[in-house]
C-alpha positions as CSV (number, residue, x, y, z in Angstrom):
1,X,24.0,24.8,75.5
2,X,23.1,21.8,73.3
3,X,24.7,19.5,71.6
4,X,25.9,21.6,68.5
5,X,26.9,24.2,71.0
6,X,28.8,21.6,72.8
7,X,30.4,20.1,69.8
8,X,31.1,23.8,68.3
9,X,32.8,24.4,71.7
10,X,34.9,21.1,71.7
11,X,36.2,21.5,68.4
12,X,37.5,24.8,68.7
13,X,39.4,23.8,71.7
14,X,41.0,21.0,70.0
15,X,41.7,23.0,67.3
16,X,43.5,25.6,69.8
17,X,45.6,22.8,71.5
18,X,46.7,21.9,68.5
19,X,47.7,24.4,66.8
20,X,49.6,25.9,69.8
21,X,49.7,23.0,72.7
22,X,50.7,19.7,70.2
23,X,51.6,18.2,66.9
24,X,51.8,14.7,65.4
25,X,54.8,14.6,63.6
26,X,55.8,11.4,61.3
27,X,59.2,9.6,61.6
28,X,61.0,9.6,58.3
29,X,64.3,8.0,58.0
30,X,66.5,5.1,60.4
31,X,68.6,7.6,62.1
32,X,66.3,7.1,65.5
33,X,66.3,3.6,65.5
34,X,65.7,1.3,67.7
35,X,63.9,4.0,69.4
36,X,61.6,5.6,66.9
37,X,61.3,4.1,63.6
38,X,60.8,5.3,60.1
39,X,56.8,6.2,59.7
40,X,55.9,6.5,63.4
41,X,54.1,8.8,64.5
42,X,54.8,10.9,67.6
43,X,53.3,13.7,69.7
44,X,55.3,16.2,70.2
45,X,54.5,19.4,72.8
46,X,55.2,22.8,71.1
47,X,55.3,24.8,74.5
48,X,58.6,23.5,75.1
49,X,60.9,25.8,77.3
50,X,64.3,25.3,78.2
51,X,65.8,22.0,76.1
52,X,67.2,19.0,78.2
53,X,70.3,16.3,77.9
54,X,68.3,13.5,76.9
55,X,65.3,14.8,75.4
56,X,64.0,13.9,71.9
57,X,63.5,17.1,69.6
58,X,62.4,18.1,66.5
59,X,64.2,20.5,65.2
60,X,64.1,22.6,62.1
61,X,67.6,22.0,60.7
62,X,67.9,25.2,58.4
63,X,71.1,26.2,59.3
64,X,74.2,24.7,60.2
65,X,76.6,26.3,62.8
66,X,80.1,25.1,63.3
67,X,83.4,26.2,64.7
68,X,86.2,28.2,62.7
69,X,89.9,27.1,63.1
70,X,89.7,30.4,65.2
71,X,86.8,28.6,67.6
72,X,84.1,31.2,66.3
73,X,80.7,30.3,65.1
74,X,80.6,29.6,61.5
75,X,76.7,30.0,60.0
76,X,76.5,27.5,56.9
77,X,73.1,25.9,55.0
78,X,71.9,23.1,56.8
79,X,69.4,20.3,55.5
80,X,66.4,22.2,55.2
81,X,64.1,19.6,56.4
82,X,62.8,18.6,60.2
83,X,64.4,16.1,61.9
84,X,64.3,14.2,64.8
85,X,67.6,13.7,67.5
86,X,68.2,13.5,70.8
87,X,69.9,16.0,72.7
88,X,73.2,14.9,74.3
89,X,74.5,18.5,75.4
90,X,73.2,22.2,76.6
91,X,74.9,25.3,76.2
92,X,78.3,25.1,78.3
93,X,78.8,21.8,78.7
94,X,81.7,19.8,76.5
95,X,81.0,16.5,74.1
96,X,84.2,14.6,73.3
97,X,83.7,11.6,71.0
98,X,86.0,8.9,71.0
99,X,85.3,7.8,67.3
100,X,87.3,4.4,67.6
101,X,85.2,3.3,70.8
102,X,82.2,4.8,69.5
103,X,82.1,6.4,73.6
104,X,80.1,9.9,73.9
105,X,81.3,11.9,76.8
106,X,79.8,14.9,77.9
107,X,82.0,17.0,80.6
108,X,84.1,14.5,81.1
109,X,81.7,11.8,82.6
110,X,81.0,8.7,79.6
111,X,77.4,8.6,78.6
112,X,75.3,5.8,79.7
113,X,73.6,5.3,76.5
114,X,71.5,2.1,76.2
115,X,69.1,3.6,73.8
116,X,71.8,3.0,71.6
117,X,71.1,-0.8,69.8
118,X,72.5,-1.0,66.1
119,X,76.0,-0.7,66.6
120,X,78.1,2.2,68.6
121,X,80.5,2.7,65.3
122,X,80.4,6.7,65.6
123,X,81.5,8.5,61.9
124,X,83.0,11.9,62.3
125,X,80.9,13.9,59.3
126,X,83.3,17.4,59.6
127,X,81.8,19.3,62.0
128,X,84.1,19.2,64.2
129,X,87.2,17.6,62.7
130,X,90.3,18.2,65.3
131,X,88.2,19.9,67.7
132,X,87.1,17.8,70.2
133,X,86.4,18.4,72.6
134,X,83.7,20.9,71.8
135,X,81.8,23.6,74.2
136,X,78.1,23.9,73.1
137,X,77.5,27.8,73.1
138,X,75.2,30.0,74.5
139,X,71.5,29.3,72.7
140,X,72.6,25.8,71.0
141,X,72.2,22.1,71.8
142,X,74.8,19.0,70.8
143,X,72.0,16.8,68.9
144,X,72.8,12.9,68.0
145,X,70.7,10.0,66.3
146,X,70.3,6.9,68.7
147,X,71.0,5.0,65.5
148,X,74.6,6.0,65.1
149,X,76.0,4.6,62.2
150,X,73.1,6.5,59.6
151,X,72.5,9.5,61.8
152,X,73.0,13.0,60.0
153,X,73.2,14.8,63.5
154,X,75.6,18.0,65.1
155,X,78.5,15.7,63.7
156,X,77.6,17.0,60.7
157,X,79.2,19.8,58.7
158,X,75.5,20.4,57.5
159,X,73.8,20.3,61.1
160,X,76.5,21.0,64.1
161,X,75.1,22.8,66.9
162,X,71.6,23.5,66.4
163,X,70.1,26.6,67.8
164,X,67.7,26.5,70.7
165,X,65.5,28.0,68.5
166,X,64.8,26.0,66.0
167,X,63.9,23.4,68.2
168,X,60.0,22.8,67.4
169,X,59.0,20.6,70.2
170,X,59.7,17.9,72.2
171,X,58.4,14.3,71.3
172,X,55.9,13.5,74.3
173,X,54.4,10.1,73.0
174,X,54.7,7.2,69.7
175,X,50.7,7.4,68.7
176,X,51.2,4.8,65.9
177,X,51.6,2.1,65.0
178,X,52.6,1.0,68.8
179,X,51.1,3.7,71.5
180,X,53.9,4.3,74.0
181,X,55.7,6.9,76.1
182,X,59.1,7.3,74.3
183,X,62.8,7.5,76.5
């Protein structure tokens, strides 16, 4: 094979990884910060299986789903747009939010959360007014922004849980401006 052959062959496989192995995905918005910030770029792995405490996803926020008085899954729009959090809960396990500490707990045990830079003011957005503490269902994740204070995120009548499903990928790597592994 020569070297159009060769260069054919590369190509395509490039072009296979990424459209079904990874995705550059820009930052927009301050809601990651200190972490990411607005205009990075990030890798993020599509063959993503089962979602993490602790892992940074991009998520398709379509659709908000929040609890009824009753405690049953209400289905509301979300933001229509992708965004980027970090996943503090799975299915079955409870987040309580102390909004005047600004401390996340997550089945009881306080979050050791030193991404967390700008300020640990937490805002309660209607989600889940008078409910905490809250059990992430079956299928969904509890999703927050490291930058508290400006973070649209599952405290959010217009996010809440977020459906395992419309989580896109996992960020992997920042490929620009800095290249770096991302925590």
């Amino acid at each position: 094979m020569g070297f159009i052959g060769q260069l054919i062959t590369t190509l395509f496989v490039m072009s296979l990884i990424f459209t079904y192995c990874l995705r550059i995905v820009a930052v927009q918005g301050e809601s990651m910060e200190n972490t990411l910030l607005h205009e990075d770029r990030v890798m993020i792995g599509l063959l993503y299986n089962k979602p993490k405490a602790g892992d940074i996803a991009v998520i398709q926020s379509d659709e908000a789903v929040t609890l009824g008085d009753d405690g049953t899954l209400e289905f509301g729009d979300g933001v229509h747009k992708t965004v980027i959090k970090r996943i503090i809960a799975c299915e079955g396990q409870t987040v309580d939010i102390d909004f005047d500490s600004g401390v996340v707990y997550v089945d009881g045990e306080r979050l050791k959360e030193d991404y967390v830079t700008l300020g640990m003011t937490h805002i309660d957005e209607g989600a889940f007014t008078g409910q905490y503490p809250v059990t992430v269902p079956k299928g969904y994740v509890f999703v927050m922004g490291d930058n508290r204070p400006v973070s649209m995120d599952s405290r959010s009548d217009k996010i809440g849980f977020v459906s395992e499903d419309s989580i896109t990928g996992k960020v992997l790597i920042r490929i620009s401006p800095k290249i770096g592994f991302v925590e």
